[in-house]
Structure formats: C-alpha cells, structure tokens
Residue frames as a rotation matrix with the C-alpha (Angstrom) as fourth column:
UNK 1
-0.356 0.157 -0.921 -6.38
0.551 -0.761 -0.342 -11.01
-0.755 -0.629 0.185 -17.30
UNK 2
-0.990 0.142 -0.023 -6.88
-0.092 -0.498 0.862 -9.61
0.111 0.855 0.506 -20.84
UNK 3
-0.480 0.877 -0.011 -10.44
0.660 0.370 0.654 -11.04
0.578 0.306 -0.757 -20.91
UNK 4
0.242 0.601 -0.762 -11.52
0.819 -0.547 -0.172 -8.26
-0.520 -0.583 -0.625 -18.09
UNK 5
0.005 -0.142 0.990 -9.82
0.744 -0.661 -0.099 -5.26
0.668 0.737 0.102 -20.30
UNK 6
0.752 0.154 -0.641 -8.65
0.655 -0.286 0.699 -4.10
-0.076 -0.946 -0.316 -17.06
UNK 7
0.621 -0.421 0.661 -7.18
0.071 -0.810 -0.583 -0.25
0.780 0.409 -0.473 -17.00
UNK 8
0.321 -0.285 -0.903 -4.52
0.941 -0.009 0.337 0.77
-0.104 -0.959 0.265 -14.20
UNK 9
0.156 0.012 0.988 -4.85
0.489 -0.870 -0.067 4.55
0.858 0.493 -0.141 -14.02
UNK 10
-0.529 -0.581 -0.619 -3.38
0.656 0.184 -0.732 6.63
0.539 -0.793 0.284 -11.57
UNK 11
0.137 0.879 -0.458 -6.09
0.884 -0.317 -0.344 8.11
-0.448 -0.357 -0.820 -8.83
UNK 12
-0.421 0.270 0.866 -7.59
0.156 -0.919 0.363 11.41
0.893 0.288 0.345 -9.90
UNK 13
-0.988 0.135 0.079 -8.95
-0.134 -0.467 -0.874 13.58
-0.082 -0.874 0.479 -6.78
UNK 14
-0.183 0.899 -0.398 -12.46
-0.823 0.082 0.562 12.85
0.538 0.430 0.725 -8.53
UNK 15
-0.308 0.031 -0.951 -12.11
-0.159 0.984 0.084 9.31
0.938 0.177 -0.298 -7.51
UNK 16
-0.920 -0.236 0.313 -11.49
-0.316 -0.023 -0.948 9.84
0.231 -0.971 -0.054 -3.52
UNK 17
0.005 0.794 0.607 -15.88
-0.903 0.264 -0.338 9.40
-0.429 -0.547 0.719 -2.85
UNK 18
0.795 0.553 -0.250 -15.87
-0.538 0.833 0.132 5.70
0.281 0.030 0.959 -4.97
UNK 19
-0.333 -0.865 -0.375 -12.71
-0.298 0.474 -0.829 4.92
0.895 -0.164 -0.416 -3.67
UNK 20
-0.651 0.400 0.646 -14.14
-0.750 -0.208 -0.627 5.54
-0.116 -0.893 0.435 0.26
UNK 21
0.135 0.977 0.166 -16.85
-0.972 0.163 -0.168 3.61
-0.191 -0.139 0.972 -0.78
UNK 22
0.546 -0.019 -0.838 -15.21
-0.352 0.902 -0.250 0.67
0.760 0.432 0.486 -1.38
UNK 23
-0.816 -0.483 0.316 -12.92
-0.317 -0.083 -0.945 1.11
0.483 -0.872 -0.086 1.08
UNK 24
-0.353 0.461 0.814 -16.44
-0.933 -0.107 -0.344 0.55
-0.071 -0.881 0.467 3.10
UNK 25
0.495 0.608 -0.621 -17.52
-0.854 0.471 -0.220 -2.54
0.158 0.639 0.752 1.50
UNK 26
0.388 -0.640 -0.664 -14.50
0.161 0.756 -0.635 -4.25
0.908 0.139 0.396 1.57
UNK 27
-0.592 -0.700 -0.398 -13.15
0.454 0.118 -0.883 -3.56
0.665 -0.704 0.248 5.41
UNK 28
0.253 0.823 -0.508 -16.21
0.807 0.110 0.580 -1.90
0.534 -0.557 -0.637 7.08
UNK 29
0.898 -0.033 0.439 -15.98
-0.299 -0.777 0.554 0.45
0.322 -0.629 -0.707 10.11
UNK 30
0.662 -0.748 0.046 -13.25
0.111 0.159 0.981 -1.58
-0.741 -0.645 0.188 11.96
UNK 31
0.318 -0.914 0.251 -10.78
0.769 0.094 -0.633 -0.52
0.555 0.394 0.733 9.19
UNK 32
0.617 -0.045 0.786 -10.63
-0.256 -0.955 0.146 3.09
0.744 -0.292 -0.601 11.38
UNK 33
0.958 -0.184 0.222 -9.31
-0.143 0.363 0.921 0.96
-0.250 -0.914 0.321 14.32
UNK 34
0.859 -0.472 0.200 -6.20
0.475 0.587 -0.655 -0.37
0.192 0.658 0.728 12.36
UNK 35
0.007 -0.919 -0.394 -2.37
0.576 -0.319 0.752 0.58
-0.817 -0.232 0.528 13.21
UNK 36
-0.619 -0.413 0.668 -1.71
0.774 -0.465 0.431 1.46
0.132 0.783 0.607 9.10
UNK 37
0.324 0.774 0.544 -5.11
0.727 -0.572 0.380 3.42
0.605 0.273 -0.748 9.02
UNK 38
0.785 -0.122 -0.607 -4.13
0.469 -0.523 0.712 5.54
-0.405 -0.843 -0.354 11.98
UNK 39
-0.440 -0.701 -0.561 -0.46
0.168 -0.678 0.715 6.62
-0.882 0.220 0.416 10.64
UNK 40
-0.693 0.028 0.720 -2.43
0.710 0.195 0.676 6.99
-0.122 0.980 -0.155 7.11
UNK 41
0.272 0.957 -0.099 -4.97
0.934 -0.237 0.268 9.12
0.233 -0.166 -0.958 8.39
UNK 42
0.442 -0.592 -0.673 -2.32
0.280 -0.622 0.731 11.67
-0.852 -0.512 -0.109 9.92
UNK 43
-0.414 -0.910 -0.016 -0.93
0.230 -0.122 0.965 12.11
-0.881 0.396 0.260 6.61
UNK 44
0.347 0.862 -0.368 -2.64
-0.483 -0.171 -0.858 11.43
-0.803 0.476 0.357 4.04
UNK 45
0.495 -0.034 0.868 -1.84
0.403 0.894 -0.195 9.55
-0.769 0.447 0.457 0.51
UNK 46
-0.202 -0.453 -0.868 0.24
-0.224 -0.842 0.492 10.33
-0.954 0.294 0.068 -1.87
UNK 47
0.674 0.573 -0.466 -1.95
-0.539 -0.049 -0.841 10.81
-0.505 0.818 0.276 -5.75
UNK 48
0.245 -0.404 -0.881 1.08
-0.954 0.064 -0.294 10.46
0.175 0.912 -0.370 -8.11
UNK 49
-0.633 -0.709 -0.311 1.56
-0.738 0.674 -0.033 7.28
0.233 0.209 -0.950 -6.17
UNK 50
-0.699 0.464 0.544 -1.53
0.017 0.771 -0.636 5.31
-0.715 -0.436 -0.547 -6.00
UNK 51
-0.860 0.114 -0.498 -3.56
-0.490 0.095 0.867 4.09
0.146 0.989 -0.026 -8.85
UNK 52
-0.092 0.935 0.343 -6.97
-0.821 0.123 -0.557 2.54
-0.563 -0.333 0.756 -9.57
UNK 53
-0.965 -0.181 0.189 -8.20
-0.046 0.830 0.556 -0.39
-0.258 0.528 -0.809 -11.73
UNK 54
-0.064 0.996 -0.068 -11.18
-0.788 -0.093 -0.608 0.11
-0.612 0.014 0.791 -13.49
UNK 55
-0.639 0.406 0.653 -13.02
0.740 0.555 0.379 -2.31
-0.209 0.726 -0.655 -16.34
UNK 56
-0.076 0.335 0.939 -14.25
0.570 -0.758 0.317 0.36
0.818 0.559 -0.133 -19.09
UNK 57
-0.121 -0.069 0.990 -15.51
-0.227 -0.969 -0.095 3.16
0.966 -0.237 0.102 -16.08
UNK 58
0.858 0.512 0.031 -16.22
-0.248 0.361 0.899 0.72
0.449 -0.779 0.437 -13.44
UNK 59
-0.045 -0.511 0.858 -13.67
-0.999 0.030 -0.034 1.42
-0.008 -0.859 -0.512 -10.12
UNK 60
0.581 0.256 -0.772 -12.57
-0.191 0.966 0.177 -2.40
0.791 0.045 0.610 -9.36
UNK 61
0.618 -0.361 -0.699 -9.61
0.731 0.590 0.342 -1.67
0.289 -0.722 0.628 -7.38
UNK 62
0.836 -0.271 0.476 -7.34
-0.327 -0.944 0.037 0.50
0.440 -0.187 -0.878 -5.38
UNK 63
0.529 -0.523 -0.669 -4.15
0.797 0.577 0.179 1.10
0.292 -0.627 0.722 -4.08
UNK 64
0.802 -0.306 0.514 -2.46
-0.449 -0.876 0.179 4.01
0.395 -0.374 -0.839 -2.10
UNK 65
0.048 -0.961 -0.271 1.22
0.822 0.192 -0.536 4.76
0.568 -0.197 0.799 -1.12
UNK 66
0.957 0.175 0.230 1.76
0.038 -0.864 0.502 7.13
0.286 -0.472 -0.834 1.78
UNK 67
0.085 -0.995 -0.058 4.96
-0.012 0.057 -0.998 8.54
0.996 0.086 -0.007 2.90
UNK 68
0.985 0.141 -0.096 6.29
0.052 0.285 0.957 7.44
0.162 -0.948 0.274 6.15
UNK 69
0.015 -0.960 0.279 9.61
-0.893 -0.138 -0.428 7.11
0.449 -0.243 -0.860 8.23
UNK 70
0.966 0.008 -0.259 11.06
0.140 0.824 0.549 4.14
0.217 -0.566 0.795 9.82
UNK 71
0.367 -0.626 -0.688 12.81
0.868 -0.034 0.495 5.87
-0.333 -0.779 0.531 12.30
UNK 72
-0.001 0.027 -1.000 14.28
0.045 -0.999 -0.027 8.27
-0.999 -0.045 0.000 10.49
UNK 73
-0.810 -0.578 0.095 14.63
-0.051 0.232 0.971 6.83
-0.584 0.782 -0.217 7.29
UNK 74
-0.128 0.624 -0.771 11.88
-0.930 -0.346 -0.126 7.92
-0.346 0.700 0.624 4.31
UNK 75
-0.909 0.057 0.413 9.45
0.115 0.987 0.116 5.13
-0.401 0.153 -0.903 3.34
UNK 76
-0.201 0.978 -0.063 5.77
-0.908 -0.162 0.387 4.35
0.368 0.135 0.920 2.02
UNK 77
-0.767 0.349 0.538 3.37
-0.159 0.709 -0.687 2.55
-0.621 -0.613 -0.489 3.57
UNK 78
-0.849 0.317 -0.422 1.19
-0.397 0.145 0.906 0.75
0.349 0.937 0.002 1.12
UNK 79
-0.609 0.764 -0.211 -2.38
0.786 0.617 -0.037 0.48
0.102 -0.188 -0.977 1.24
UNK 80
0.210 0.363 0.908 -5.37
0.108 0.914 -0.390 -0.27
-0.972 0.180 0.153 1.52
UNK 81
-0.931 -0.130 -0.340 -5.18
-0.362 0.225 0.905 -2.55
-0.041 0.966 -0.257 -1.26
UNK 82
-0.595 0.720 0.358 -8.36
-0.353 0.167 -0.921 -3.19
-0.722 -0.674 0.154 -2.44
UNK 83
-0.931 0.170 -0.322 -10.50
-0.329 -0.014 0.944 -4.96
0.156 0.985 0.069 -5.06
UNK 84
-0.200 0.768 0.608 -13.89
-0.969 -0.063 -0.240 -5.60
-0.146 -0.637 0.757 -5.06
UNK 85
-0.193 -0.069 0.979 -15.13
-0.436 0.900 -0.022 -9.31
-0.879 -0.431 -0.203 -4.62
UNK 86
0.781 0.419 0.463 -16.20
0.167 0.574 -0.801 -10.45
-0.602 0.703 0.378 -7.73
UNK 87
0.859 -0.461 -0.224 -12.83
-0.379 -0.276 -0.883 -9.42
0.345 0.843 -0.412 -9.35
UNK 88
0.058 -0.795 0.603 -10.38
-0.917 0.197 0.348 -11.03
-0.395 -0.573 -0.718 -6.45
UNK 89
0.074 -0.279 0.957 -8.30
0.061 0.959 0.275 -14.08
-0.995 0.038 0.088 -7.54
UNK 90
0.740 0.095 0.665 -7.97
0.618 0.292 -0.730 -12.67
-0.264 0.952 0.157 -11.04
UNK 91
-0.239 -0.766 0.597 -4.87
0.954 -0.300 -0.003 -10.52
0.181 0.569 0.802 -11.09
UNK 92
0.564 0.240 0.790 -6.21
0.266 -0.959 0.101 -6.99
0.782 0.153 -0.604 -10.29
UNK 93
0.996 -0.084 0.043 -4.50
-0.089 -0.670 0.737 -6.46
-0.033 -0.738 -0.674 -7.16
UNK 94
0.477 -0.576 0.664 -1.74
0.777 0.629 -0.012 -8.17
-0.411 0.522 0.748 -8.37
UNK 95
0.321 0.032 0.947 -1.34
0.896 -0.333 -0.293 -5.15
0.306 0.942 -0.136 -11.20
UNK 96
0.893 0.431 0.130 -2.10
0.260 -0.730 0.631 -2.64
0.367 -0.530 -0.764 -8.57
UNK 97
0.657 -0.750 0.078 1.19
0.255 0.319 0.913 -3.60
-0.709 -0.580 0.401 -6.83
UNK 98
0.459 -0.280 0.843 2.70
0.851 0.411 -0.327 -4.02
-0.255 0.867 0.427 -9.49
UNK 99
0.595 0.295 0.748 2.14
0.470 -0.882 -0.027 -0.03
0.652 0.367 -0.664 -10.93
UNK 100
0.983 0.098 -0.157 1.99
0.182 -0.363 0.914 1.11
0.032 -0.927 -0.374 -7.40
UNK 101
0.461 -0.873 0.159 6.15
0.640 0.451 0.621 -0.82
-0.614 -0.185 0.767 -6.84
UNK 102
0.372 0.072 0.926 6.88
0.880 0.291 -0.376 0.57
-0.296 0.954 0.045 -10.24
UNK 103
0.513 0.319 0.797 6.26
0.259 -0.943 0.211 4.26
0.818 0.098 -0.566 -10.01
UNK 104
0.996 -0.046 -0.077 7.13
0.032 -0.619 0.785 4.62
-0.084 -0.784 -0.615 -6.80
UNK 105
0.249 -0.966 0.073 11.07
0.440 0.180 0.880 3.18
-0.863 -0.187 0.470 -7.26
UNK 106
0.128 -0.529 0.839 11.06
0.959 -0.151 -0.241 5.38
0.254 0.835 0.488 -10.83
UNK 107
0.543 0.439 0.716 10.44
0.188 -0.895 0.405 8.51
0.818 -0.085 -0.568 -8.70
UNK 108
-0.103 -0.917 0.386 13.46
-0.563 -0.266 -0.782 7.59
0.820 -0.298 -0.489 -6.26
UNK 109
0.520 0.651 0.553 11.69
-0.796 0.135 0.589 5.81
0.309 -0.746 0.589 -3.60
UNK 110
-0.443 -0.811 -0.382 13.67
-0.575 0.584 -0.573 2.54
0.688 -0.034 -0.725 -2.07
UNK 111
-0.972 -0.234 0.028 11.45
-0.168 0.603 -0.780 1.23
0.166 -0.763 -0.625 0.52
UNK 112
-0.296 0.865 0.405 7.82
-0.798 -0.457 0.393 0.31
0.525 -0.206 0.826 1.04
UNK 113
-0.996 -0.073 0.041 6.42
-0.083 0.815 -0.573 -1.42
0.008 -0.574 -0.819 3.85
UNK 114
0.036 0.999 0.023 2.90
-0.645 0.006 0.764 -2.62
0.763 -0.042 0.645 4.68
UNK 115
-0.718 0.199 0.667 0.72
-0.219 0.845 -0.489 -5.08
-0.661 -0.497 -0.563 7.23
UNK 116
0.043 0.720 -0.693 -0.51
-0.980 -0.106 -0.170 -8.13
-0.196 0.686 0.701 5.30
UNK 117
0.690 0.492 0.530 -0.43
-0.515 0.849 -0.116 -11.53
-0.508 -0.193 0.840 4.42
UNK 118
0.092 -0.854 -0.511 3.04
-0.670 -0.433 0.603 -12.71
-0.737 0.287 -0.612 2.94
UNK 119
-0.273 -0.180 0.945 1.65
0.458 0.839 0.293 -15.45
-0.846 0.513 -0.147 1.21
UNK 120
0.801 0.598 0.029 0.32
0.402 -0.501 -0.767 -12.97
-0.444 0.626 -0.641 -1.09
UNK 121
0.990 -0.060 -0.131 2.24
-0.114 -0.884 -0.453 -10.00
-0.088 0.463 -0.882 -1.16
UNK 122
0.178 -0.786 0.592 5.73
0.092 0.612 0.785 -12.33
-0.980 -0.085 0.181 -1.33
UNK 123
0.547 0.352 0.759 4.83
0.666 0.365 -0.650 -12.13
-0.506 0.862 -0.035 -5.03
UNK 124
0.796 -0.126 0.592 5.66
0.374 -0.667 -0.645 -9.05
0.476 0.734 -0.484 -5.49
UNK 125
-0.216 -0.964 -0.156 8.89
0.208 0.110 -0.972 -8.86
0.954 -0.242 0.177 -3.67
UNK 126
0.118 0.076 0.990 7.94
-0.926 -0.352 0.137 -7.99
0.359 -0.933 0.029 0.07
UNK 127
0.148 -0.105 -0.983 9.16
0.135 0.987 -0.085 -10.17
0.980 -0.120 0.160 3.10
UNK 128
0.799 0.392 -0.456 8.66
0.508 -0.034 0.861 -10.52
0.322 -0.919 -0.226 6.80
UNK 129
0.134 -0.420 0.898 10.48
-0.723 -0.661 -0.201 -7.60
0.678 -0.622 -0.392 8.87
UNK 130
-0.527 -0.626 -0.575 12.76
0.239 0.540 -0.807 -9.58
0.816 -0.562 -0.135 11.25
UNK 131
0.563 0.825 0.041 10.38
0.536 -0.403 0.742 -9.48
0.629 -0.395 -0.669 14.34
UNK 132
0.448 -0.370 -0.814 11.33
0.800 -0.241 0.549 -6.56
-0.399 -0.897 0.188 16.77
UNK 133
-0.515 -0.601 0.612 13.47
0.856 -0.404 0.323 -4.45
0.053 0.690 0.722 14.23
UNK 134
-0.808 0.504 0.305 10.34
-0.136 -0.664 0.735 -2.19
0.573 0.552 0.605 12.93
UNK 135
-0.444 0.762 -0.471 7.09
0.893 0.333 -0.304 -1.57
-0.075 -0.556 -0.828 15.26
UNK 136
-0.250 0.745 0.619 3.64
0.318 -0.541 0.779 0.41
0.915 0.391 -0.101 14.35
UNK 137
-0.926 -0.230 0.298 2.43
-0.114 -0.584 -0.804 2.85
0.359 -0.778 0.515 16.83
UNK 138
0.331 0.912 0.243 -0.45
-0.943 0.331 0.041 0.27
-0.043 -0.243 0.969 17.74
UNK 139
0.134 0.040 0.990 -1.14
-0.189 0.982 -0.015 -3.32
-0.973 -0.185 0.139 17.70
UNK 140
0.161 -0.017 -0.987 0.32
-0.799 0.585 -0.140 -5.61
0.579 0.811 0.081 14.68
UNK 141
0.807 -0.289 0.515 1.02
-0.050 0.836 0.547 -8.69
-0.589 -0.466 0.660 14.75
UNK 142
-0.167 -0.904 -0.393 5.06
-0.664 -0.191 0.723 -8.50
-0.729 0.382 -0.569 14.01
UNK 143
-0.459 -0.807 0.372 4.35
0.132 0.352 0.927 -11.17
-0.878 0.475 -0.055 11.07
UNK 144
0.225 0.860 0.457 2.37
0.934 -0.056 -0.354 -9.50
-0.279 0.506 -0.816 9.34
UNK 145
0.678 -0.372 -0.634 4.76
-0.265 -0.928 0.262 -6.45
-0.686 -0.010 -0.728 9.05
UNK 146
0.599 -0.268 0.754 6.17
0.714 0.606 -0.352 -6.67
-0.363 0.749 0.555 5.58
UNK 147
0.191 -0.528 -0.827 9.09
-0.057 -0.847 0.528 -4.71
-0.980 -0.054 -0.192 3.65
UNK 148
0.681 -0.269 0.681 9.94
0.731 0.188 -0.656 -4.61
0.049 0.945 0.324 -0.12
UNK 149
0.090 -0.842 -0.533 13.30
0.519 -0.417 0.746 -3.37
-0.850 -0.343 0.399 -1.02
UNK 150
0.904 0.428 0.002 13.30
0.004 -0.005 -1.000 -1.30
-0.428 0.904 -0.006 -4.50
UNK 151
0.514 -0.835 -0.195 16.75
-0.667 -0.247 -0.703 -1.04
0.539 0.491 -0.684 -4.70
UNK 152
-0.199 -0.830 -0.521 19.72
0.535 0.353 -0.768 -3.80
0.821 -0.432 0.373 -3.49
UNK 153
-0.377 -0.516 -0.769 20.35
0.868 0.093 -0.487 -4.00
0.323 -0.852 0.413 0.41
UNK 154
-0.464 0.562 0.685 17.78
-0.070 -0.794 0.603 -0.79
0.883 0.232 0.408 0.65
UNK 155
0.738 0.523 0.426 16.37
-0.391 -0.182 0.902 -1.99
0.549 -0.833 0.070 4.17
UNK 156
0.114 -0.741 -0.662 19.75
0.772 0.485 -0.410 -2.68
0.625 -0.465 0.627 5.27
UNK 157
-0.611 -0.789 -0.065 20.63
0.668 -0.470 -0.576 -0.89
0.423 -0.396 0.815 8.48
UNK 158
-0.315 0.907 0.279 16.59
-0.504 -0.409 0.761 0.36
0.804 0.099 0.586 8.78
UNK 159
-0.477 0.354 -0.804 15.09
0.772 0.607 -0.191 0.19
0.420 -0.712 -0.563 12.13
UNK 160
-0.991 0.022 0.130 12.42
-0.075 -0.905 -0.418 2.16
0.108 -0.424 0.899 14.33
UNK 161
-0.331 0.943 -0.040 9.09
0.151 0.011 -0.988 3.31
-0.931 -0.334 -0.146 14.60
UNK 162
-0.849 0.132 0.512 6.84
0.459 -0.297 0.837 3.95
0.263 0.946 0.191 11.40
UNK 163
-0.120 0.627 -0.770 5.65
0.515 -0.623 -0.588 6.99
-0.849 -0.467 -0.248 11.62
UNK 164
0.815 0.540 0.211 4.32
0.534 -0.556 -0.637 9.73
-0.227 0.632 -0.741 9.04
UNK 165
-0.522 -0.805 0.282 6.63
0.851 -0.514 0.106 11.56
0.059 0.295 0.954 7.07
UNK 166
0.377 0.907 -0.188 5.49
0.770 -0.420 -0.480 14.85
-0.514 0.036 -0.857 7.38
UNK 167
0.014 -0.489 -0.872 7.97
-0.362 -0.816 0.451 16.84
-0.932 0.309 -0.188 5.47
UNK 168
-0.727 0.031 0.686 7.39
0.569 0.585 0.577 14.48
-0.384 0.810 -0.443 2.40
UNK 169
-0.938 -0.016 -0.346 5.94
-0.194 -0.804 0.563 16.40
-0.287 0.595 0.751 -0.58
C-alpha cells in the first residue's frame, strides 16, 4: 500500500461535491433506491466520523458513518464505502474501515452496522445479523445485513428496526 502514498483524512465540508461525484460513478442513480440510502438521506452523515483517501490531492475513496437506532439502541450505519476503480483490490477501502471503526469506538460508539458483502467486510470484524433479529425499513436481503461489535458482547440483547437517530449530535 505504501507504493500509492495513500492519505486517510477525515471529510472536510469542501469535499461533499467530489465525494457526490463519485458516489455517481461508482453506484449510479439506482443508489437513491437503496434501504441504507433512504435512512441516510433522512439524517445525514456524521463529518468527525467519515474520512477520505486521497493519493497527493486526488479523492480515491470514501467512507461515511451515520447515526442510527436499532430499535432503541444508538448505532452507525456505515457507508457508502467507496473507492474508485482503478484503486480497488489494493487496500484503500480496507484503511477506510479501518479509520472509520477506529474513531468511531474512540469517541464512545459500540455498534456499527451496514448492508454488504461479508466476504469482505468480515475483515474488519463485522458478521451476519442472525436473520430476523434486525430489519431495514425497505428491501435487504437479511444476509447482507452486517454488525461489528466495538466493544465485547456490544450487540448482545440488540434487536429492531434501524432507523435514524435523530437526537444524535
């Protein structure tokens, strides 16, 4: 990964129009359709917890944490994660996570869920939500609903809808 001299810097409000714009590139219109997009859209992201990945000034990747409930219980919903094609398979989203996981559990956080692919995001500690338990306020497919615990036994006893947090700072 050294050989790209790849930065992880957390977003600046500057960033939000080349962020969007990847965001189009990589997922098109039909990302608008999406369960996460939908409770992500109602809220909104949360800066101190979502970081970029540049190479010298060039944007490569993104990632965003929003705050959410499941049920009643404070969470984040991670995503989009995004890198652009010519840089996937080399560790950038990888990092993103990483940061993202990092930040959020020094700032008190304990839970972050997402929909995604678990051979991936397994890596970084996230694993399949028992189906039924946890259910988006749309279509998922239930194995594709992932959880990472930051702290010990942290999604013990967690069940509900995931919905926006809206009293979250």
């Amino acid at each position: 990964m050294s050989e790209l001299n790849l930065t992880i810097l957390p977003e600046a409000e500057g960033d939000a129009l080349a962020i969007e714009r990847l965001h189009e590139r990589t997922f098109g219109p039909g990302r608008y359709a999406r369960s996460a997009y939908r409770i992500r859209e109602g809220r909104g992201h949360t800066l101190a917890l979502s970081f970029t990945a540049r190479i010298g000034t060039l944007l490569v990747g993104s990632v965003r944490l929003t705050p959410v409930c499941i049920g009643d219980t404070p969470a984040l919903l991670l995503g989009p994660l995004t890198v652009e094609p010519p840089f996937r398979s080399r560790g950038v989203g990888g990092k993103l996570i990483q940061r993202a996981l990092n930040e959020a559990k020094d700032r008190g956080q304990t839970l972050v869920v997402l929909v995604g692919d678990e051979p991936f995001y397994q890596k970084a500690g996230f694993q399949r939500i028992p189906k039924g338990l946890v259910k988006m306020p749309g279509p998922v497919d239930p194995s594709r609903l992932l959880v990472a615990g930051l702290l010990p036994g942290a999604f013990a006893g967690v069940s509900g809808l995931i919905r926006p947090d809206w009293d979250a700072a």
